[in-house]
C-alpha positions as a Python dict, from the first residue, in 0.01 Angstrom:
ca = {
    (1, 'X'): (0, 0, 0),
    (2, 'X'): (-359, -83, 113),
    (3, 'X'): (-532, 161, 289),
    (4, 'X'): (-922, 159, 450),
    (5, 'X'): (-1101, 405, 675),
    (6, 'X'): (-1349, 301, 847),
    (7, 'X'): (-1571, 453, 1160),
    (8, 'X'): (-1590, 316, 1519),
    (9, 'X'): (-1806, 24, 1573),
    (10, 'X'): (-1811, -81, 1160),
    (11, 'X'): (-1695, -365, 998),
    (12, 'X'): (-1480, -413, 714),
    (13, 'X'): (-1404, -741, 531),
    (14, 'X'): (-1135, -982, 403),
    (15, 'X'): (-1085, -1225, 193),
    (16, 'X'): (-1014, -1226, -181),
    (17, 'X'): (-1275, -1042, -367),
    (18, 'X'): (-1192, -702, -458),
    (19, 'X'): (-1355, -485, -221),
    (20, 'X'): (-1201, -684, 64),
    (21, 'X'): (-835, -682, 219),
    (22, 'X'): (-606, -952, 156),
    (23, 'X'): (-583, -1237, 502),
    (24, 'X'): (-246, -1147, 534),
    (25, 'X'): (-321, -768, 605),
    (26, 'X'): (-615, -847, 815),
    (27, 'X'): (-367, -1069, 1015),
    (28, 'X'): (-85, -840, 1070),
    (29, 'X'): (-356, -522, 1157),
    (30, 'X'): (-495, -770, 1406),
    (31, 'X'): (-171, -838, 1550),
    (32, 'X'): (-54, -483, 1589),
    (33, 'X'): (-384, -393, 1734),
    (34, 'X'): (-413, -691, 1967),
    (35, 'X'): (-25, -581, 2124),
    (36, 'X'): (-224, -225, 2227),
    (37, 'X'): (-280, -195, 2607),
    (38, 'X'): (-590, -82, 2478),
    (39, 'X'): (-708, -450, 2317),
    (40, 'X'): (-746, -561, 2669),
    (41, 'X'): (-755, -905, 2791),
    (42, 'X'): (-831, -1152, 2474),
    (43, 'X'): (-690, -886, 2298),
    (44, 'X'): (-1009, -753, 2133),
    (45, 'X'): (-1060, -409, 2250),
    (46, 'X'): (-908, -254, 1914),
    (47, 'X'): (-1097, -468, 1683),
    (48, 'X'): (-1290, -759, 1683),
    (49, 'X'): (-1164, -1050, 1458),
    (50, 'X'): (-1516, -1214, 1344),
    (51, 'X'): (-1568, -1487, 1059),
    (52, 'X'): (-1507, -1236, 730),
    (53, 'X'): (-1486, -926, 885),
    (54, 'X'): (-1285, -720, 1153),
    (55, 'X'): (-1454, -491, 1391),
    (56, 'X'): (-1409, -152, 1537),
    (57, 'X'): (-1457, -86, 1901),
    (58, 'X'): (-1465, 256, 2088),
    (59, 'X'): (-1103, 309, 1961),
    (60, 'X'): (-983, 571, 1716),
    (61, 'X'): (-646, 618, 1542),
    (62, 'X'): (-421, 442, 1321),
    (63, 'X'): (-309, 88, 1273),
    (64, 'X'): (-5, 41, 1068),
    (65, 'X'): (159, -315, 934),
    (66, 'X'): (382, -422, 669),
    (67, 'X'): (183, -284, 363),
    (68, 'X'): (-76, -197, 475),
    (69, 'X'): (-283, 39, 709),
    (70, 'X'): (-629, 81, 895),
    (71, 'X'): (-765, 435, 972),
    (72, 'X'): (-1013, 447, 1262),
    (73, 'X'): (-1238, 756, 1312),
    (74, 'X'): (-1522, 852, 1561),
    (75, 'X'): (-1926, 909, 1459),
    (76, 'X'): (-1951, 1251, 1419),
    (77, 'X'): (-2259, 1373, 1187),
    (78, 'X'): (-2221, 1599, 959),
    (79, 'X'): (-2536, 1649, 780),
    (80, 'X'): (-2573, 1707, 387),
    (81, 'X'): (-2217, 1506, 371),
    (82, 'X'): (-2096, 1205, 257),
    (83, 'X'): (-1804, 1002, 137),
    (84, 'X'): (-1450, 1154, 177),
    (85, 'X'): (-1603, 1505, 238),
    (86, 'X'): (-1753, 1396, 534),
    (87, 'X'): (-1427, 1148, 635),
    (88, 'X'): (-1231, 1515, 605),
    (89, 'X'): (-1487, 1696, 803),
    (90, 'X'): (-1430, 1423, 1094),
    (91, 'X'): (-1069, 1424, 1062),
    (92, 'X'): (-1081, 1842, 1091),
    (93, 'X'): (-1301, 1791, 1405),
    (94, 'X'): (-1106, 1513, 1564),
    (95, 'X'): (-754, 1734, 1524),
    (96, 'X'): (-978, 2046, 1648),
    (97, 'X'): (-1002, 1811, 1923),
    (98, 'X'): (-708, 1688, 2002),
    (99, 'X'): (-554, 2078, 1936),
    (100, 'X'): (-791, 2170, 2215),
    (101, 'X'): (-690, 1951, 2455),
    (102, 'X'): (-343, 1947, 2434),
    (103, 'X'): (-390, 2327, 2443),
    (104, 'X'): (-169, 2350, 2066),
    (105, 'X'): (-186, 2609, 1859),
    (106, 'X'): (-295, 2514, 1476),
    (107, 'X'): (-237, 2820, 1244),
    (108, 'X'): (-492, 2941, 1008),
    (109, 'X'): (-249, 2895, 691),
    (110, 'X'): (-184, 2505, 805),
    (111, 'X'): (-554, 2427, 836),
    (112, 'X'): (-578, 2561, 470),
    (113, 'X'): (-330, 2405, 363),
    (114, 'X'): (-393, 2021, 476),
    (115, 'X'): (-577, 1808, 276),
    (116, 'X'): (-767, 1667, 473),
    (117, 'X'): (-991, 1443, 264),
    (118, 'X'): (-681, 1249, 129),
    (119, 'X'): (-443, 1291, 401),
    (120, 'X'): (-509, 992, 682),
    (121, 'X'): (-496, 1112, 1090),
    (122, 'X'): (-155, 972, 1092),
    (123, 'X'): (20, 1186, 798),
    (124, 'X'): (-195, 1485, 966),
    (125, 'X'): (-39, 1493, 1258),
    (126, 'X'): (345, 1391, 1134),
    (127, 'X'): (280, 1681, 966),
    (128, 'X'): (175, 1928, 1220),
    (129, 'X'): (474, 1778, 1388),
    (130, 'X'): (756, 1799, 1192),
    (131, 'X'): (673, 2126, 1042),
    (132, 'X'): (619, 2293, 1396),
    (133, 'X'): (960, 2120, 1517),
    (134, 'X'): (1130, 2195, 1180),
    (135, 'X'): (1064, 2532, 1266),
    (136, 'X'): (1171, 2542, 1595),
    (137, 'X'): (1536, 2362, 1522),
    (138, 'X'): (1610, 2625, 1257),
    (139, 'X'): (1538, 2907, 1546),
    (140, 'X'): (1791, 2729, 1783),
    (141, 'X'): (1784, 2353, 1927),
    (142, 'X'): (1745, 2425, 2334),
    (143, 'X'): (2032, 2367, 2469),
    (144, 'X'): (2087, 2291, 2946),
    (145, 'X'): (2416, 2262, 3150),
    (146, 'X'): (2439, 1888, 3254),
    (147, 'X'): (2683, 1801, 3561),
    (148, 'X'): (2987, 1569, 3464),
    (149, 'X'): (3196, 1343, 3692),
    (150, 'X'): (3523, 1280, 3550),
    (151, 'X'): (3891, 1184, 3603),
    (152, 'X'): (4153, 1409, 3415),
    (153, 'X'): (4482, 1510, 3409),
    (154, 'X'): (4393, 1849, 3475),
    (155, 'X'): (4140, 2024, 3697),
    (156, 'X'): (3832, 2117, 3498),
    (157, 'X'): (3584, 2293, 3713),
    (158, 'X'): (3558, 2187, 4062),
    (159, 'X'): (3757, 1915, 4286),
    (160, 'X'): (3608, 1640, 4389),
    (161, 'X'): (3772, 1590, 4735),
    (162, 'X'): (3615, 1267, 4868),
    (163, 'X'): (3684, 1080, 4528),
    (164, 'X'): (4049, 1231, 4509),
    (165, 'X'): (4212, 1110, 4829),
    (166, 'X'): (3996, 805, 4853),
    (167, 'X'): (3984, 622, 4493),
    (168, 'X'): (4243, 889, 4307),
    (169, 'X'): (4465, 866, 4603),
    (170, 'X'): (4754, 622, 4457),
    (171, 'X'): (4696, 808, 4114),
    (172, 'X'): (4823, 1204, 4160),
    (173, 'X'): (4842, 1207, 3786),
    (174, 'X'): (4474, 1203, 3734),
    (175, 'X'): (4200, 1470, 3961),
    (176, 'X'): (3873, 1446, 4053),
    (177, 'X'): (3683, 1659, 3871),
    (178, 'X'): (3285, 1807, 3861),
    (179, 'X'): (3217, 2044, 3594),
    (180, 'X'): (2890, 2112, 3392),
    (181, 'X'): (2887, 2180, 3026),
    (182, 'X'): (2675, 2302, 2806),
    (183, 'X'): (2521, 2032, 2608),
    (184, 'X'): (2203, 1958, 2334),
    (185, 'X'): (2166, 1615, 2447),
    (186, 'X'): (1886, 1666, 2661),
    (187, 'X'): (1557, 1460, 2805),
    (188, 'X'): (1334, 1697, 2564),
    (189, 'X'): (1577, 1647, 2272),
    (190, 'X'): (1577, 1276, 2343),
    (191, 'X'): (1232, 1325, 2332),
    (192, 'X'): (1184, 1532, 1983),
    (193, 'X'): (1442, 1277, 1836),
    (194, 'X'): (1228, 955, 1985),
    (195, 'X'): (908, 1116, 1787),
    (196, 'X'): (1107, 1172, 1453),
    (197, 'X'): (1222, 834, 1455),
    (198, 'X'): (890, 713, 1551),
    (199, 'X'): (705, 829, 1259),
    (200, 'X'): (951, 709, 996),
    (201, 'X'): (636, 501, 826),
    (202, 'X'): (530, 887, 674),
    (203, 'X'): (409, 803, 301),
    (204, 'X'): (378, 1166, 192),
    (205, 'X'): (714, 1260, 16),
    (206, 'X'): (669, 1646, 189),
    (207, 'X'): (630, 1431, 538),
    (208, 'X'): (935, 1259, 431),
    (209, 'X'): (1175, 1543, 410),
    (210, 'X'): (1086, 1705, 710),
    (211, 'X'): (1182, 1437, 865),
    (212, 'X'): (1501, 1379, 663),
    (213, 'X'): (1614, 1719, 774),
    (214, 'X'): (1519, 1580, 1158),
    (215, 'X'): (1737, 1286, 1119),
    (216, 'X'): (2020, 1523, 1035),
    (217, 'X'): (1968, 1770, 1303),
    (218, 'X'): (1933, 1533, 1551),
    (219, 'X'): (2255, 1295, 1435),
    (220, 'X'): (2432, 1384, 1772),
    (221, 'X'): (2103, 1343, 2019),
    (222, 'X'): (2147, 1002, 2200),
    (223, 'X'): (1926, 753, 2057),
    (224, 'X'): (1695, 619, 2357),
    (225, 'X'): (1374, 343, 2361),
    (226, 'X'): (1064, 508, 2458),
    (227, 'X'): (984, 299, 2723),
    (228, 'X'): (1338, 507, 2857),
    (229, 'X'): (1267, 859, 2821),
    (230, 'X'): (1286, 1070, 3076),
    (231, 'X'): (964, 1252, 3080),
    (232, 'X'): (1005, 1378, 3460),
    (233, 'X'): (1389, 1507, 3386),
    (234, 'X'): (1208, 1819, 3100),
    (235, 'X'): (1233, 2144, 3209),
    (236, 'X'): (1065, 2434, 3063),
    (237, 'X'): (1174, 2788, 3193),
    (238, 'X'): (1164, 3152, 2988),
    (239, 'X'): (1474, 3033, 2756),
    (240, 'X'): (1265, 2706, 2622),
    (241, 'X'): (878, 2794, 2697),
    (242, 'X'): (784, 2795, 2294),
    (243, 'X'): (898, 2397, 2291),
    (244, 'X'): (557, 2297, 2533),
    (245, 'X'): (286, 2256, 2207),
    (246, 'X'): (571, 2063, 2072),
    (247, 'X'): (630, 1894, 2378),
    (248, 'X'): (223, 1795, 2455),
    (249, 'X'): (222, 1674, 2059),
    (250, 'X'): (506, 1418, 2155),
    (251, 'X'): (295, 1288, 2460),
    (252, 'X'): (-8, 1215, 2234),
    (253, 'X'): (220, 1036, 1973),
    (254, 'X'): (451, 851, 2223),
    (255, 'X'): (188, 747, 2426),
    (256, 'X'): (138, 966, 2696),
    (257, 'X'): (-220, 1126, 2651),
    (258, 'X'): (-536, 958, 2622),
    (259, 'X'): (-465, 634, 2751),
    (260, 'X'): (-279, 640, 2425),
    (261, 'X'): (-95, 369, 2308),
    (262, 'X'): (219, 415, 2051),
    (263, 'X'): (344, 59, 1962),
    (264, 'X'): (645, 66, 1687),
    (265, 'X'): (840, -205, 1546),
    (266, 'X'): (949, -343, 1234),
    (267, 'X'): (612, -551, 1184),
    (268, 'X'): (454, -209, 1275),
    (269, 'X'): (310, 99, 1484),
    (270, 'X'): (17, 222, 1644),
    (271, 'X'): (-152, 537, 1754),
    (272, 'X'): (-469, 489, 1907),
    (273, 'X'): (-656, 680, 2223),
    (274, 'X'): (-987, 653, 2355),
    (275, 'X'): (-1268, 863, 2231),
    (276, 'X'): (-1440, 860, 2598),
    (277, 'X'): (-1086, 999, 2784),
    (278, 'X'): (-1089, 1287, 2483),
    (279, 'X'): (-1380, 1402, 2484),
    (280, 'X'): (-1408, 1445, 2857),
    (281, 'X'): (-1096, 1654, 2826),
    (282, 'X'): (-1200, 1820, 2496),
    (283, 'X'): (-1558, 1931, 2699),
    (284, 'X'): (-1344, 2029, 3050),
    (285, 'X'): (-1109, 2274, 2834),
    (286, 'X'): (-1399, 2445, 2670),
    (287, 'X'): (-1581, 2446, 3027),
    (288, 'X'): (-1281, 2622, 3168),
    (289, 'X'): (-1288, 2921, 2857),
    (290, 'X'): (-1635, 2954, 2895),
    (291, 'X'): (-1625, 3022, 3337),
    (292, 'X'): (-1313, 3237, 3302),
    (293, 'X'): (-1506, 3589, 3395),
    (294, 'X'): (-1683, 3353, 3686),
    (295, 'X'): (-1631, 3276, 4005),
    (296, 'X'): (-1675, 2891, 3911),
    (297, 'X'): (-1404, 2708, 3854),
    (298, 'X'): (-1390, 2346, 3706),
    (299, 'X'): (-1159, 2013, 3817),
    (300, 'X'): (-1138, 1753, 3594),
    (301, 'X'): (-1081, 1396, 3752),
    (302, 'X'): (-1089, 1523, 4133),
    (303, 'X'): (-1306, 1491, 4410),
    (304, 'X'): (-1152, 1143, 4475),
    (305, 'X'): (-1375, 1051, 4780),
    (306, 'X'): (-1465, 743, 4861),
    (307, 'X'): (-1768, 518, 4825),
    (308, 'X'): (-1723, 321, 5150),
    (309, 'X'): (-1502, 317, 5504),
    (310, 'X'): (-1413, 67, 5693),
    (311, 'X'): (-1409, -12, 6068),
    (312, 'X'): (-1076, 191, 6127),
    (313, 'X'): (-1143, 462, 5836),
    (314, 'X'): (-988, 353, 5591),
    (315, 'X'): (-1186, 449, 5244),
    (316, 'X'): (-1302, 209, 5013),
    (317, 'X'): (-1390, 251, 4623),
    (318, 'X'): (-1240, 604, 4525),
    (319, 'X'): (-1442, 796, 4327),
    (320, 'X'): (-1343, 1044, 4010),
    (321, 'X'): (-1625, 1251, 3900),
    (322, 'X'): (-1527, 1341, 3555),
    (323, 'X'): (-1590, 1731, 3600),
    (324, 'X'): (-1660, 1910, 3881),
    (325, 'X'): (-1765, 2275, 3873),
    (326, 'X'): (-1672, 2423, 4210),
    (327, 'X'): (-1771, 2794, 4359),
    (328, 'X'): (-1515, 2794, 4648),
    (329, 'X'): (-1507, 2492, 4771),
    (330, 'X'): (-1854, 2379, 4709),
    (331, 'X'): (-1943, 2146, 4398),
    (332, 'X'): (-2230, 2315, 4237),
    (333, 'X'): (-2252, 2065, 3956),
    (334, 'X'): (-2109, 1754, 3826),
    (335, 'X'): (-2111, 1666, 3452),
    (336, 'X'): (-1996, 1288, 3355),
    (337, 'X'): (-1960, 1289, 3031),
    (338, 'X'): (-2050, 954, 2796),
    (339, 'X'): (-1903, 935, 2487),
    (340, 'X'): (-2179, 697, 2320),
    (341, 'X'): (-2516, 774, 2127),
    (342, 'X'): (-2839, 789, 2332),
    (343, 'X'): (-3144, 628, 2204),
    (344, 'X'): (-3400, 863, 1940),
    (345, 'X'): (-3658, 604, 2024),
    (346, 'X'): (-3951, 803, 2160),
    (347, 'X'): (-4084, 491, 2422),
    (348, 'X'): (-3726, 419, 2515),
    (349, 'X'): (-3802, 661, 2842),
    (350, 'X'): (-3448, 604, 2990),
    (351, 'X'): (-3283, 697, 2578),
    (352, 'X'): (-3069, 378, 2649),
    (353, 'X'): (-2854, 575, 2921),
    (354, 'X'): (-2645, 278, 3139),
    (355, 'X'): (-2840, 221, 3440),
    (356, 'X'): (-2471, 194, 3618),
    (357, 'X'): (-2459, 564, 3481),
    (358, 'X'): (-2725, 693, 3699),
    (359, 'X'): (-2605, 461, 4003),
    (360, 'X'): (-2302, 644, 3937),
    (361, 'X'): (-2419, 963, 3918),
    (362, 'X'): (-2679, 875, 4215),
    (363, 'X'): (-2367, 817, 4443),
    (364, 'X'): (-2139, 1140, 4278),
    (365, 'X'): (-2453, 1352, 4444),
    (366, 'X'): (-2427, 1209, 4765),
    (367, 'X'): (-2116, 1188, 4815),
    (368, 'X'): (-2039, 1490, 4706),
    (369, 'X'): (-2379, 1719, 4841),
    (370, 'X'): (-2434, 1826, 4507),
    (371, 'X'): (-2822, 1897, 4348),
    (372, 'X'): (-2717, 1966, 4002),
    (373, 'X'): (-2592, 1626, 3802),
    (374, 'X'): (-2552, 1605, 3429),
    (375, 'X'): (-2472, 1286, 3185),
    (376, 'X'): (-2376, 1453, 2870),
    (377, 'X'): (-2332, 1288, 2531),
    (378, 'X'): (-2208, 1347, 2183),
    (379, 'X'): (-2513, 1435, 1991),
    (380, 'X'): (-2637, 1289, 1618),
    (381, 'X'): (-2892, 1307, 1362),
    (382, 'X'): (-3064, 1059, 1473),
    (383, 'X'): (-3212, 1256, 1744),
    (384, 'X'): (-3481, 1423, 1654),
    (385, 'X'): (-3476, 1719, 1897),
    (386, 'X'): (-3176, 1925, 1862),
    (387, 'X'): (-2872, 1943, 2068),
    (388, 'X'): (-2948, 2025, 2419),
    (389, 'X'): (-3110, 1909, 2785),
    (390, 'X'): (-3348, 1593, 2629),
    (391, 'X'): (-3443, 1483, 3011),
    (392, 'X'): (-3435, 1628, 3353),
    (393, 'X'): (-3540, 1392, 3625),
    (394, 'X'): (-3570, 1423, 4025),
    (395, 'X'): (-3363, 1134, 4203),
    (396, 'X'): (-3646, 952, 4436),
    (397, 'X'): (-3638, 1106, 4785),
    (398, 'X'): (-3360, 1344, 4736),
    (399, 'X'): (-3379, 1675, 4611),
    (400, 'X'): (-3092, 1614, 4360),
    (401, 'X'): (-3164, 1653, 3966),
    (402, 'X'): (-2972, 1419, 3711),
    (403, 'X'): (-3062, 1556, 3375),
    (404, 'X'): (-2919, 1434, 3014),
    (405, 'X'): (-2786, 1671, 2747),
    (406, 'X'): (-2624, 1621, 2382),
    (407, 'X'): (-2384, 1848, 2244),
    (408, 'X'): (-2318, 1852, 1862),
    (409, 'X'): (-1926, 1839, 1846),
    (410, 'X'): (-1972, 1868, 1407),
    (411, 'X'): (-2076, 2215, 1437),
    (412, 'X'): (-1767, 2411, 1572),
    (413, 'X'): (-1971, 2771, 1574),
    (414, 'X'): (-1990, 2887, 1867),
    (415, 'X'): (-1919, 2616, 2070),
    (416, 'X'): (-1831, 2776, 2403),
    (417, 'X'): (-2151, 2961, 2392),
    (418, 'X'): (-2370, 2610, 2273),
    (419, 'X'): (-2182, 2453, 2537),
    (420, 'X'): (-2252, 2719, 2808),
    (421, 'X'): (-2629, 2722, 2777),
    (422, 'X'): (-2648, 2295, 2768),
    (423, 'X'): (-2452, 2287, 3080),
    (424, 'X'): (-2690, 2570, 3276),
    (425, 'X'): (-2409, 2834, 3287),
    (426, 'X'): (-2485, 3184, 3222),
    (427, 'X'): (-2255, 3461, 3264),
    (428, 'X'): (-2497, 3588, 3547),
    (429, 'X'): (-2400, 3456, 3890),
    (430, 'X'): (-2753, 3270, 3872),
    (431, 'X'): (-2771, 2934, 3733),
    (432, 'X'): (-3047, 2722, 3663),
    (433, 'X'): (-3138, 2409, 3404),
    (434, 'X'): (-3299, 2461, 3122),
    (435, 'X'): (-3602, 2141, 3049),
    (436, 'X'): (-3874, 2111, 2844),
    (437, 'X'): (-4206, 2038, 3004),
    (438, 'X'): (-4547, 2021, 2763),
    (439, 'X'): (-4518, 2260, 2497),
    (440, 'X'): (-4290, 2530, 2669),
    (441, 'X'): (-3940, 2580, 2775),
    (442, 'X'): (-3915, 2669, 3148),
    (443, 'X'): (-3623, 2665, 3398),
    (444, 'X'): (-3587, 2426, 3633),
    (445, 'X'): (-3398, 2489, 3937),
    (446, 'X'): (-3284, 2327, 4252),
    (447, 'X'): (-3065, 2544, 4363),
    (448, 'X'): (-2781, 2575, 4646),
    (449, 'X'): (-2825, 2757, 4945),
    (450, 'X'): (-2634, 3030, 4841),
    (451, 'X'): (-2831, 3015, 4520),
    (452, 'X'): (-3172, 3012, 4715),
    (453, 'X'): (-3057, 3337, 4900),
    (454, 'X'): (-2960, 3564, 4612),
    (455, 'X'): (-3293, 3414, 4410),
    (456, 'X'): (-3512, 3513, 4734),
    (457, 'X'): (-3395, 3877, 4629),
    (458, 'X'): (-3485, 3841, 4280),
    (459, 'X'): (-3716, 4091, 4129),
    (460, 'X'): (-4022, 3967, 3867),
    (461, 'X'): (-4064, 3724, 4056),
    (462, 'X'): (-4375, 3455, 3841),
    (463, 'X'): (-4395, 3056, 3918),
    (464, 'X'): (-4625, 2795, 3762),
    (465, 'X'): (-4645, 2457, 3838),
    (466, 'X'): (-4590, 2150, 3609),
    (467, 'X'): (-4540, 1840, 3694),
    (468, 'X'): (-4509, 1833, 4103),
    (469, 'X'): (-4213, 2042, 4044),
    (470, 'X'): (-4167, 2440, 4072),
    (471, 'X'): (-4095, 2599, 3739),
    (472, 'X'): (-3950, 2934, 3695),
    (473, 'X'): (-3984, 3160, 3476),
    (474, 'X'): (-3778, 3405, 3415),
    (475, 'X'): (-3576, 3508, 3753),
    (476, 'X'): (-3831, 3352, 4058),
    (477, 'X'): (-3763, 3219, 4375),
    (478, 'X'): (-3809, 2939, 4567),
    (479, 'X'): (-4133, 2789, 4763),
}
């Protein structure tokens, strides 16, 4: 079985020498990637088939063919690391992530027990799978009363009138009836059973008899294609509520999360997502924990207003902010967040942030009457400041403020606390952007009206000027 890892965005080659993978298994990864709704049209968006060597894009996950099998993981920096301790470190941070998002529960003694330098993405989560669902069968497969319509020669629940004197009419022998029964074969066990079968390319033999046992327990759970499963038909209630990590785990690995795709065949399978759609989420959920005790609140993918109208109102060019943070019903900031490396270069004044970025974010402020706009990014070493607010800039004749920040998603320490004083958010009502100006680090502030009001009350009140623009320091008002 050949097996690489490589990182998004690097390159890894074929041919015959021995560092490279065999034509064949470059062709068959390319194929299975290429049949991703994420490879997009030309069917390049996975990887990149160049003369020698195939490419990663902005795609993370696993590629599996017929002997053979290409792990994909994101740039995250872990300094003082290399080589698989560093490939482990990413694969901790990227399940961290993932666990996050999907709001799942990861228990101390299974994060010590995973190896995760030798164990791919793919085996890491079959195992968190199985094991969790494993456990649950053994405490009692859920079980739902389904309705039945059926003709029988005597009455079993309730008469079906209409059918009996209509279709049943010239056949007394047989009645109508409508009973429910009690009955495993459910939408969420069609579900549990789709993901077991799913993953039947497991390599490690512990993997493999989990998912033995699955096969057995399920034996009497209708077999049904993916593309088939009733996702809308799941109900969770009081009797079934511990099955919902288990539940959000089969999304990501079926293909329901992420913009994930889950392609499986007998050539091969598939589990990719997009880095940018998870870290957006991953940031929102840690947003959310950190404003708890607030009275902000945060909506991820809302807003939805549009750019334009036409003649008779109707709205053109729908926008989706990726977070807004909302007191009320007022949108006191909007964070967009990139998941691609700024620029370390020191006469790169824009850091190589998309022009269509700020356009964006231009139009999110307007749109939207909001002052406070942030673009924030994955930080790396590269960077030579550390994690943080690297530019604050006043949009031309507006009193708006887009500023760009980094956040170091390798250090998991304190993380809601890191990510609370990048963002502005203090657990004081007052909020305010922190910038560096010259040699010292003021706040910056454009605040709301609301804002303006409580600050006007502030006592200590010093300001200094840098710039054109008011800075205050320490709790100040406004002028």
């Amino acid at each position: 079985m050949i097996r690489r890892t490589i990182l998004e965005w690097q390159t890894i080659r074929y041919g015959e020498a021995a560092d490279e993978i065999p034509v064949q298994a470059a062709d068959r990864i390319v194929a299975i990637a290429a049949a991703s709704p994420l490879a997009g049209q030309g069917g390049g968006g996975v990887l990149e088939y160049g003369r020698k060597q195939l490419r990663a894009r902005g795609v993370v996950g696993v590629i599996a063919a017929e002997g053979c099998a290409m792990e994909i993981l994101p740039k995250i920096d872990f300094p003082g690391e290399d080589g698989a301790e560093m490939t482990g470190s990413i694969r901790r941070r990227l399940v961290h992530m993932l666990a996050v998002a999907l709001d799942l529960k990861i228990d101390a003694g299974q994060v010590t027990t995973l190896d995760w330098q030798q164990e791919t993405l793919l085996e890491i989560l079959i195992r968190l799978f199985s094991e969790k669902l494993v456990d649950a069968v053994r405490q009692g497969m859920p079980r739902r009363y389904v309705e039945h319509a059926d003709d029988l020669p005597v009455l079993r629940g309730g008469l079906d009138v209409t059918r009996q004197f209509t279709i049943l009419a010239a056949e007394p022998s047989r009645l109508a009836c409508r009973y429910d029964s009690l009955t495993a074969d459910t939408a969420l066990n069609r579900i549990m059973k789709a993901v077991a079968r799913l993953v039947r390319i497991a390599r490690t033999a512990d993997n493999q008899r989990r998912l033995r046992e699955l096969a057995f327990a399920y034996a009497d759970i209708a077999d049904v294609p993916i593309s088939v499963l009733r996702w809308d038909e799941v109900v969770l209630d009081r009797t079934n509520s511990r099955w919902r990590e288990l539940l959000n785990l089969a999304r990501l690995l079926l293909g329901e999360r992420f913009q994930t795709t889950s392609a499986g065949c007998s050539d091969g399978f598939s589990l990719l997502f997009e880095m940018n759609t998870l870290f957006e989420e991953y940031v929102a959920r840690m947003l959310k924990r950190v404003l708890v005790d607030t009275d902000l609140r945060i909506v991820s993918q809302g807003g939805r207003l549009y750019c334009l109208e036409t003649e008779d109102r109707r709205g053109l060019f729908q926008t989706r902010p990726d977070i807004l943070v909302k007191r009320g019903e007022e949108v006191v900031q909007i964070i967009d967040t990139k998941w691609k490396r700024i620029a370390a270069r020191m006469e790169d004044a824009k850091q190589g942030v998309s022009q269509g970025d700020v356009y964006q974010m231009m139009a999110y402020g307007q749109l939207y009457k909001c002052d406070r706009l942030t673009l924030l990014y994955p930080h790396h070493a590269a960077l030579k400041n550390s994690e943080g607010v690297h530019a604050v800039h006043q949009v031309t004749g507006c009193c708006n403020w887009l500023q760009t920040a980094t956040i170091d998603i390798g250090r998991s320490e304190m993380f809601s606390e890191r990510l609370r004083a990048i963002t502005g958010f203090q657990r004081e009502r007052l909020t305010a952007i922190g910038v560096t100006v010259g040699r010292i680090e003021p706040i910056v502030a454009h605040p709301s009206t609301q804002t303006r009001q409580a600050l006007a009350q502030a006592p200590e009140v010093s300001i200094a000027e840098g710039r054109g623009r008011v800075i205050l320091c320490g709790r100040a008002t406004i002028i």
